[in-house]
C-alpha positions as CSV (number, residue, x, y, z in Angstrom):
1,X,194.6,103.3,133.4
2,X,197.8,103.4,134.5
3,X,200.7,102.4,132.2
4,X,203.0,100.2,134.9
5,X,202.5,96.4,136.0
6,X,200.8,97.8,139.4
7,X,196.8,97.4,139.9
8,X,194.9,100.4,141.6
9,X,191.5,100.5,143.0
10,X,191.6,104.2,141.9
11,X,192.4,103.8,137.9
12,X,189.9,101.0,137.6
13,X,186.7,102.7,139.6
14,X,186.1,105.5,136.5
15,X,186.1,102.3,134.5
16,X,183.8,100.1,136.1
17,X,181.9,103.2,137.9
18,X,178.0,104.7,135.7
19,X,178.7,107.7,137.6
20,X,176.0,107.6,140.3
21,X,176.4,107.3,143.9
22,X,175.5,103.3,144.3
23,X,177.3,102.2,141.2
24,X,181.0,104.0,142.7
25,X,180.3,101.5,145.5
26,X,179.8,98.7,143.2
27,X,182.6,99.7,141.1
28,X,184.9,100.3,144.1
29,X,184.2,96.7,145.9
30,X,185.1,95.1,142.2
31,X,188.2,97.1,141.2
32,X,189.5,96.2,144.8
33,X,188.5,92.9,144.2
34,X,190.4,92.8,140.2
35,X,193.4,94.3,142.1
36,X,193.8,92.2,145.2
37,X,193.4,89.0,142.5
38,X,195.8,90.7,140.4
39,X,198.7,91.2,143.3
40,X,197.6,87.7,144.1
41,X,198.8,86.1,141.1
42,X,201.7,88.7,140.1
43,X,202.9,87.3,143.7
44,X,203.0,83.6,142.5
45,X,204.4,84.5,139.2
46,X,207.2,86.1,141.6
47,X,207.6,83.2,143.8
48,X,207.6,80.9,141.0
49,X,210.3,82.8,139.1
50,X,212.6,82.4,142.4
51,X,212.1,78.6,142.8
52,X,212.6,78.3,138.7
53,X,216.3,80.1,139.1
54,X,216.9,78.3,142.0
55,X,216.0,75.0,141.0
56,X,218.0,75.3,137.7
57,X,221.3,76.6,139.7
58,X,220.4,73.9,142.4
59,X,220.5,71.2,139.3
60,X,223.7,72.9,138.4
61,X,225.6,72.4,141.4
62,X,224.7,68.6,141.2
63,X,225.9,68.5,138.0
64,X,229.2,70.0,139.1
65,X,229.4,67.8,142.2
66,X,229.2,64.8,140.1
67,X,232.6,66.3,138.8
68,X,234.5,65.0,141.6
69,X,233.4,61.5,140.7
70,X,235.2,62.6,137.2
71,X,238.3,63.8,139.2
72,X,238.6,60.4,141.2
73,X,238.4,58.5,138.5
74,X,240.7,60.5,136.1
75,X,243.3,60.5,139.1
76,X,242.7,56.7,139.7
77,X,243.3,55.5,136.4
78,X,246.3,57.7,135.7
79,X,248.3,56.3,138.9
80,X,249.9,53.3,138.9
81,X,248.0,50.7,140.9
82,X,249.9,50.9,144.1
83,X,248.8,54.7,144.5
84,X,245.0,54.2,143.5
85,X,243.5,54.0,147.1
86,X,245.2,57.0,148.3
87,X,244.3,59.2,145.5
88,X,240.6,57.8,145.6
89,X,240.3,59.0,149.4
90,X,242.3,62.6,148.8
91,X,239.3,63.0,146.5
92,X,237.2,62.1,149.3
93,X,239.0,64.5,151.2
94,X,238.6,67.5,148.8
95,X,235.0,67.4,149.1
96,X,234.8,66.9,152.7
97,X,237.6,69.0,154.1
98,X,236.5,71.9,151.4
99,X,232.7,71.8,152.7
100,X,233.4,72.6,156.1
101,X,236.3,75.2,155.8
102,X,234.5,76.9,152.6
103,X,231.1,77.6,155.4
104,X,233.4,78.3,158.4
105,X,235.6,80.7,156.1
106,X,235.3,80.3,152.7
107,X,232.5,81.6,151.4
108,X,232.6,85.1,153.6
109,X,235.7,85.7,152.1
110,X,234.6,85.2,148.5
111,X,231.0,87.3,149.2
112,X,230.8,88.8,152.5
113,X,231.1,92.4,153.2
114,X,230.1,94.2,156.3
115,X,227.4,95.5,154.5
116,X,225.2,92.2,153.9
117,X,226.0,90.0,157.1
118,X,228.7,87.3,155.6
119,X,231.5,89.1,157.5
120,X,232.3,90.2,160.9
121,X,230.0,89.0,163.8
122,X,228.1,86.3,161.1
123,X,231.6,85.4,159.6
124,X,231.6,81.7,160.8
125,X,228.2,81.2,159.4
126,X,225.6,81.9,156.4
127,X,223.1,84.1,159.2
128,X,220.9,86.1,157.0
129,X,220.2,83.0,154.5
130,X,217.8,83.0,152.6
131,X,217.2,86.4,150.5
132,X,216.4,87.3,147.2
133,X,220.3,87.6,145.9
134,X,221.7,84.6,148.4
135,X,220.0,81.3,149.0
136,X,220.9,78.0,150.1
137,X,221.4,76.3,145.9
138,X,223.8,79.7,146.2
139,X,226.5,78.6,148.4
140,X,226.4,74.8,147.7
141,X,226.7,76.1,144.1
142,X,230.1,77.7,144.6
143,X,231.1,75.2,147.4
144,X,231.6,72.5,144.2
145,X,234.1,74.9,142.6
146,X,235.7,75.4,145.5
147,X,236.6,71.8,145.9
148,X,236.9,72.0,142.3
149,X,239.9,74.1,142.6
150,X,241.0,71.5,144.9
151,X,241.0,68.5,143.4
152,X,243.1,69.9,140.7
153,X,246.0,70.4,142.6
154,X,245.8,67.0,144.0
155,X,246.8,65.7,140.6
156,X,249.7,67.4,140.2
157,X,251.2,66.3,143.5
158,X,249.9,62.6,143.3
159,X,251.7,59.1,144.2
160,X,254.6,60.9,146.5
161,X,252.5,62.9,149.0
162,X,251.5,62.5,152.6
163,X,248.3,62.3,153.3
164,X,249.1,65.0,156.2
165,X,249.9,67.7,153.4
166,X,246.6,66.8,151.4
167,X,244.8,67.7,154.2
168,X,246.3,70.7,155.2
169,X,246.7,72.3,151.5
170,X,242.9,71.5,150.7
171,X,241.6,73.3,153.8
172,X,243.9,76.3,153.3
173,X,243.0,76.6,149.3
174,X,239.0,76.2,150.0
175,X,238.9,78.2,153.1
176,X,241.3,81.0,151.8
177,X,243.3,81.1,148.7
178,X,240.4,80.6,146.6
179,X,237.9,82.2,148.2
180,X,239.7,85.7,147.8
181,X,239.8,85.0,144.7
182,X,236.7,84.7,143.7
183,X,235.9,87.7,146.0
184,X,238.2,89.8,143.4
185,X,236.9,88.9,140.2
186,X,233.0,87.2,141.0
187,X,231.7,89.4,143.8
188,X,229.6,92.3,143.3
189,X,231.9,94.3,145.3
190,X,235.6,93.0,143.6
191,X,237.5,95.2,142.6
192,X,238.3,93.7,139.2
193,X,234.4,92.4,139.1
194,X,232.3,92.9,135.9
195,X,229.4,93.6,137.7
196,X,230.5,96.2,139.9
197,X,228.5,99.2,139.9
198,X,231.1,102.0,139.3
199,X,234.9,102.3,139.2
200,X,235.5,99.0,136.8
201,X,238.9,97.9,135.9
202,X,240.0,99.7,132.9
203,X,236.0,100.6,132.3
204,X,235.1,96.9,131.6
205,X,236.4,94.5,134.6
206,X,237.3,90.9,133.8
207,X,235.4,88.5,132.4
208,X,236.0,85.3,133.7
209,X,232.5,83.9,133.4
210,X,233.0,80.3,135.3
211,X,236.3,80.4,136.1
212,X,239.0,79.8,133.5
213,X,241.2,81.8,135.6
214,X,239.6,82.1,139.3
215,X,239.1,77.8,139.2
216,X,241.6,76.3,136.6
217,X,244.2,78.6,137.0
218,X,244.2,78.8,141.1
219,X,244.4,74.6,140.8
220,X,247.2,74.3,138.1
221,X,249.0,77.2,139.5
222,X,249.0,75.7,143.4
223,X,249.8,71.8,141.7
224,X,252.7,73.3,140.1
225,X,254.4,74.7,142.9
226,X,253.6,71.5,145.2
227,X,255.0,69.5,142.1
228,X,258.0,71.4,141.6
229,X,259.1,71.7,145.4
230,X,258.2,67.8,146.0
231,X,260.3,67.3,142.3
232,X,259.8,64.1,140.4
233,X,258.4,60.9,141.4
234,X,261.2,58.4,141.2
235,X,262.0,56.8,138.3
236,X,260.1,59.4,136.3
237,X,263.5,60.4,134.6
238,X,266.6,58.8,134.0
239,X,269.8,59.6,135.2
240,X,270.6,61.9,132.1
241,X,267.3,63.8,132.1
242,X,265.3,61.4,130.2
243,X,262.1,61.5,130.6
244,X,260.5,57.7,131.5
245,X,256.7,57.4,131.4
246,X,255.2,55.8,134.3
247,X,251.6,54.7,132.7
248,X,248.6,55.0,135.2
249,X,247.0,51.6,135.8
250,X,243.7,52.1,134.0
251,X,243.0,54.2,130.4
252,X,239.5,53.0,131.4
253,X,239.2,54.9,134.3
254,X,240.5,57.7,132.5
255,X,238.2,57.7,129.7
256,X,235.3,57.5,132.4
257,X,236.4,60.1,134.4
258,X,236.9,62.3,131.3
259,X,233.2,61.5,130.4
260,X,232.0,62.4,133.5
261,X,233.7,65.1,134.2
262,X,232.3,66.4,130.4
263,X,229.1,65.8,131.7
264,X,229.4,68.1,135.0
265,X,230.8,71.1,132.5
266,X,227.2,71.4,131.7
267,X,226.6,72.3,135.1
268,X,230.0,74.0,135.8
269,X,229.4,76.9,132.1
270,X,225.8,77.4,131.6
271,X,225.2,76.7,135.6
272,X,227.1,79.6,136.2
273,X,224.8,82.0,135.0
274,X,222.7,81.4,138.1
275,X,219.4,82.5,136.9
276,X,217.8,81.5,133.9
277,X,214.3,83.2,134.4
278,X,215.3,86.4,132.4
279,X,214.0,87.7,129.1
280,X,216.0,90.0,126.9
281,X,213.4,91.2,125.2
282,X,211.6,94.9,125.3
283,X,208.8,93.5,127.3
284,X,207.6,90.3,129.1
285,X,206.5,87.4,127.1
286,X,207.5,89.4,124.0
287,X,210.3,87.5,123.2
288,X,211.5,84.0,122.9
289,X,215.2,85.1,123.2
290,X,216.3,85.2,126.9
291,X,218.9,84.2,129.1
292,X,217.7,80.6,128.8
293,X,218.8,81.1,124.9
294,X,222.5,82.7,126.7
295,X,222.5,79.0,128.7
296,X,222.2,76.9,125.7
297,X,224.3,78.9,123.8
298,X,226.9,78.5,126.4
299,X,226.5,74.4,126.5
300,X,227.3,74.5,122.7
301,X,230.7,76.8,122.7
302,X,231.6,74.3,125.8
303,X,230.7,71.4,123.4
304,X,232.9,72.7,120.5
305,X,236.0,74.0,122.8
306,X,236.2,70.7,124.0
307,X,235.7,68.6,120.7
308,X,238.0,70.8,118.7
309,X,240.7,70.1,121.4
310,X,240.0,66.6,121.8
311,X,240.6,65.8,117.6
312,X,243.2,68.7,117.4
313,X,245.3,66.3,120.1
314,X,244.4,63.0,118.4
315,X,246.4,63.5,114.9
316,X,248.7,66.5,116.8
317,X,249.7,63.9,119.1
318,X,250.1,61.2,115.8
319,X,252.1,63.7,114.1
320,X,254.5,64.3,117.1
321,X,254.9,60.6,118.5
322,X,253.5,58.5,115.6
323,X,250.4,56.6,117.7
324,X,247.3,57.5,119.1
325,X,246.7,57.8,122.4
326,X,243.4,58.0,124.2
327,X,244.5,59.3,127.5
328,X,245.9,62.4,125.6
329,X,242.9,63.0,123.7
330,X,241.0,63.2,127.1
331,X,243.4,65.2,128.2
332,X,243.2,67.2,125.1
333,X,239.4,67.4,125.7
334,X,239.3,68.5,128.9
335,X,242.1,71.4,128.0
336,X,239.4,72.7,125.5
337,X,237.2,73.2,128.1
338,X,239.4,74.7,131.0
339,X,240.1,77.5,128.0
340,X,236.7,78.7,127.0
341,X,235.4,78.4,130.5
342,X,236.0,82.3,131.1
343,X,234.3,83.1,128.0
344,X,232.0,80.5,127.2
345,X,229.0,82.8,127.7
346,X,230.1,85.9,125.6
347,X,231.5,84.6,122.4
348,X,230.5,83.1,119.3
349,X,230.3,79.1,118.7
350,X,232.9,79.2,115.8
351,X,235.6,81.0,118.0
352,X,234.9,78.7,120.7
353,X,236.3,76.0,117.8
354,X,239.6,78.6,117.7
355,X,239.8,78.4,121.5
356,X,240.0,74.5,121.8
357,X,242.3,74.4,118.9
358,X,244.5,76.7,120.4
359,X,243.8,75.0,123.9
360,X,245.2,71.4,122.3
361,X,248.8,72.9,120.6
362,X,249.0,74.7,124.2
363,X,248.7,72.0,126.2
364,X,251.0,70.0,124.3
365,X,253.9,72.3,124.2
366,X,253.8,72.7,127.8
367,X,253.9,69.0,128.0
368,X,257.2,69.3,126.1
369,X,258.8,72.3,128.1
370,X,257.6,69.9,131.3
371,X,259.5,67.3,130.2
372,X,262.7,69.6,129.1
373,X,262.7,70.9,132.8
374,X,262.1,67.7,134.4
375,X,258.9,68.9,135.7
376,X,256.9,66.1,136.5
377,X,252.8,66.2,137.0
378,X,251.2,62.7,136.8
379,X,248.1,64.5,135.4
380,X,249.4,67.1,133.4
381,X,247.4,69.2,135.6
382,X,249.7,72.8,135.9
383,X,249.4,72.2,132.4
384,X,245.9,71.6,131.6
385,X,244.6,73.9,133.8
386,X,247.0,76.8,134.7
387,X,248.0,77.0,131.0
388,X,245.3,76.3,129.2
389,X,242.8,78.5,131.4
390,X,245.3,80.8,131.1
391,X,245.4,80.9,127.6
392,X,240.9,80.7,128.1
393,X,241.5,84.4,129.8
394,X,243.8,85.5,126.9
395,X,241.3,84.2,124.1
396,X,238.2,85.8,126.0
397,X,239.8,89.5,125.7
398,X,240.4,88.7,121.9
399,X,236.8,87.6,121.0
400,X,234.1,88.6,123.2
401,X,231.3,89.3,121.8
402,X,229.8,93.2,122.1
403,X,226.5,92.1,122.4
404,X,226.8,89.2,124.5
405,X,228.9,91.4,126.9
406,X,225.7,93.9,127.1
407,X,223.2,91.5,127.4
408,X,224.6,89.5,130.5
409,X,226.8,92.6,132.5
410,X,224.7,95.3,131.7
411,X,225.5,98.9,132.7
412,X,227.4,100.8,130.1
413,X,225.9,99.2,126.3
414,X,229.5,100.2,125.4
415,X,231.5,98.9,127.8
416,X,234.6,97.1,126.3
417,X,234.7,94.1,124.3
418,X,237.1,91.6,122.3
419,X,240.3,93.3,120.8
420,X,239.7,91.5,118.0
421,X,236.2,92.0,118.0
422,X,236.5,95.8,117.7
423,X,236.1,96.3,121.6
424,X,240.0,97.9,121.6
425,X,242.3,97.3,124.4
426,X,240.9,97.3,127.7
427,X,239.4,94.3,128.2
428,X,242.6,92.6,127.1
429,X,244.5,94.5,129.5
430,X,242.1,93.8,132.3
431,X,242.7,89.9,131.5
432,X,246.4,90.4,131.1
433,X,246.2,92.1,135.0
434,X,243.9,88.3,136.1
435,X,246.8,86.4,134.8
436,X,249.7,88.8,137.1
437,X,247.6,88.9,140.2
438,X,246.2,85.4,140.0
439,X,249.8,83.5,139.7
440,X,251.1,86.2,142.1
441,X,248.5,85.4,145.1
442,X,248.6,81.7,144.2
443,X,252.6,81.2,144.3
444,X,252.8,83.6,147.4
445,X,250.5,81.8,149.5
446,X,250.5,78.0,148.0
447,X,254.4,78.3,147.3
448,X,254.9,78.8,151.0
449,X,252.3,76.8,152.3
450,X,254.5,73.4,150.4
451,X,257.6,75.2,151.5
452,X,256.7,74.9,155.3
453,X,255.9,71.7,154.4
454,X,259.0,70.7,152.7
455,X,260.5,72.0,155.6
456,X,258.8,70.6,158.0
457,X,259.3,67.1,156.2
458,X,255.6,66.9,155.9
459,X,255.3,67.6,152.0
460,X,256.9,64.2,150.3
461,X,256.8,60.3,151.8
462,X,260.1,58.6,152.5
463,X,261.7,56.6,149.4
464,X,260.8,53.4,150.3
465,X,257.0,53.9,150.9
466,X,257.3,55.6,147.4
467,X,258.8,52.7,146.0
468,X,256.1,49.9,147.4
469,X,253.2,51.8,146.8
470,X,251.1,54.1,149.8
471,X,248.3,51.9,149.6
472,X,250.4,49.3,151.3
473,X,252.2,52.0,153.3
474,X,249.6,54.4,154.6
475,X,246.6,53.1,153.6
476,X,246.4,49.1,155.0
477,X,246.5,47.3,151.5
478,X,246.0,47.1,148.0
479,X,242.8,48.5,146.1
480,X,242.8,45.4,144.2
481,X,243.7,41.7,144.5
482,X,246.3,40.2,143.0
483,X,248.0,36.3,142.9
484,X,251.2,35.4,144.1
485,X,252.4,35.0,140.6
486,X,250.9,38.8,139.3
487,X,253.2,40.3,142.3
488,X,256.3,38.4,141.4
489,X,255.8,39.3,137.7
490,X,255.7,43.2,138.9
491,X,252.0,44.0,139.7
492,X,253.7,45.1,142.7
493,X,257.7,45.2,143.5
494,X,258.8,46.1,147.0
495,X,262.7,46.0,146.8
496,X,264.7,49.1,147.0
497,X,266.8,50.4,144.4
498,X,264.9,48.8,141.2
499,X,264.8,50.9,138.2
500,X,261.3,49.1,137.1
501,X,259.4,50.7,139.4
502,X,256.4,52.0,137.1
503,X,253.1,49.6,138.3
């Protein structure tokens, strides 16, 4: 018999066959019988491994979805109540705006080519859908980290925006700033791509498994540059540069949205392997170690970034100011998980505990240097994710992991690795390159996108509306209701000029 999967009539007749004339017959009719039964069931063992993978990365783009109800409420509560209906809806609009223009642009710039029918004469729709390496769960899959990217640079810019300039930014980052991004360092055909074929970046490409740099880093870098061209909200310093903190309205909020948000980096890490149907073992059903062992794996150095970061904050941030404060730990938290998002899938669990402990000291002196510069970013958002993913791309060329590396890229067993790890330079470098190109690209186009706007007097609302609140300015009324008495005792103040303007 022959030694592949394949069933032939012809290796299974000597077999079943006495040698005589009416028993080849007989032993013919049965072994095409075995066989068509056989290519029978291998064919629903193959259909049933597609709708597996594609109901697990189908799963996973809910769970990152459901992200976006972290990012509202994390926005909400760290707003001052005046603001909270206008950031609610430029959530809204992140998701909305960011699914049409990522299918009318987006997503052939991050994974077309003219070679498979996303570019060109299909360029303003997903013709060619499905196939066996693109299906619907596919696209919606990196739709939600698109908007992702999104919704992290509404933070920065929040409570002294026009609505105009949220809508105008958020179609330009999800239908092209992103999108090339993710074309250079996810696509199969990028030309810093780990999973390129040939010609990889200094013989490794970069590992940036779900996005420390491409998602996090894309966001924090295009908030900064909004935030520093709109400058400071008013009354966020004083007149000698000191900085004043204007509390959001709701640490309740913000410890839900955190929560959430924790919840959907289950889908947003181990989701982005994409398939989870794979064994790594010598032969099928010889092994219990597969990629679904590489998935929970990946849930736990998520789990322990994020922890370490969140109780590294907690007594850093007692040490430093002398209180605890729970809308710094969740900031803290979440830092720990922007950071070992690029390497969550090739590293050990006790250096993703270095990474969120490195993640929390990082955050927190760029807090400092923020308020030093009078940088002001009512989330901490530049911060969080453009340093601390940046930081997450650093720490992923120091400590990957040579056999995780193998197991989920492939090609070359001895491609390079962490520099640390005994993987040399190259990998390191190729990171270091991510960093350049990705702040580069990012301030080149978002920088002059919100200098236009400056220009144009689109970017920042007038004084005044700042001062009363935009939900009474742009967006017909308050989010909540208040008495006569709760106004006049400052739940919301209207006159020009005062200095207590921080409801």
């Amino acid at each position: 018999m022959s030694s592949s999967l394949s069933c032939s009539a012809s290796d299974l007749i000597p077999l079943l066959s006495g040698g005589g004339a009416n028993s080849t017959a007989a032993a013919t009719a049965a072994a095409e019988f075995i066989c068509g039964r056989f290519e029978t069931i291998s064919g629903k063992f193959t259909d049933a491994s597609y709708a597996i993978d594609n109901t697990y990365l189908l799963f996973s783009a809910y769970l990152v979805f459901a992200m976006q109800l972290g990012f509202a409420m994390l926005c909400a509560g760290s707003v001052r109540a005046k603001n909270t209906m206008n950031i609610m809806l430029t959530n809204v609009i992140d998701a909305a705006a960011g699914g049409l223009f990522y299918y009318l642009f987006g997503f052939a710039f991050a994974y077309g080519s003219p070679s498979n029918g996303f570019i060109g004469k299909h360029f303003f729709a997903m013709s060619g859908f499905p196939k066996a390496s693109f299906d619907y769960p596919y696209f919606l899959y990196q739709w939600t980290f698109a908007i992702a990217a999104a919704g992290i640079t509404s933070g920065s810019i929040a409570e002294r925006t026009q609505f105009v300039a949220y809508l105008i930014y958020s179609s330009f980052l999800t239908g092209l700033v992103y999108p090339i991004v993710s074309h250079w360092f996810w696509s199969s055909d990028g030309w810093a791509s780990p999973a390129r074929a040939e010609n990889l970046l200094f013989g490794s490409g970069v590992i940036d498994f779900a996005g420390s740099g491409v998602v996090h880093m894309v966001g924090g870098i295009a908030g900064l540059w909004g935030a520093l061209i709109e400058g400071p909200r008013i009354g966020r310093f004083e007149n000698r540069g000191k900085p004043v903190t204007l509390r959001g309205h709701s640490a309740t909020l913000v410890v839900l949205g955190t929560f959430l948000l924790w919840f959907g980096w289950y889908g947003f890490n181990p989701g982005s392997f994409a398939i989870i149907n794979k064994s790594y073992g010598s032969s099928p059903g010889s092994s219990f170690y597969g990629q679904w062992s590489a998935v929970g794996r990946t849930a736990v150095t998520t789990t322990l970034a994020g922890c370490t970061a969140a109780l590294t904050t907690l007594f850093g941030k007692r040490l430093i100011d002398g209180y605890w404060n729970v809308t710094d730990v969740c900031n803290g938290l979440l830092g720990g998980f922007a950071a070992i998002t690029g390497g969550c899938s090739v590293v050990e669990p006790w250096a993703a505990v270095l990474c969120g402990f490195v993640a929390a000291w990082v955050l927190m002196g760029f807090n400092k240097l923020a308020d030093k510069l009078r940088y002001d970013d009512p989330l901490e958002a530049a911060q969080l994710h453009g340093g601390c993913g940046a930081w997450g791309i650093i720490f992923t060329g120091l400590f990957a992991d040579k056999t995780y590396v193998s197991e989920i890229f492939g090609g070359d067993p001895n491609r390079p690795y962490g520099l640390l790890m005994g993987g040399g330079w190259r990998l390191l470098a190729a990171h270091v390159v991510q960093i350049v190109v990705i702040t580069g690209w990012v301030s080149v186009t978002m920088g002059t996108l919100f200098f236009v706007l400056h220009k144009l007097e689109l970017l920042r609302i007038p004084s005044e509306d700042e001062i009363a609140g935009m939900d009474p300015t742009s967006h017909g009324g308050l989010a909540y209701m208040y008495t006569e008495e709760e106004i006049k005792n400052g739940i919301m103040v209207r006159e020009m000029g005062r200095e207590n303007e921080h409801v």
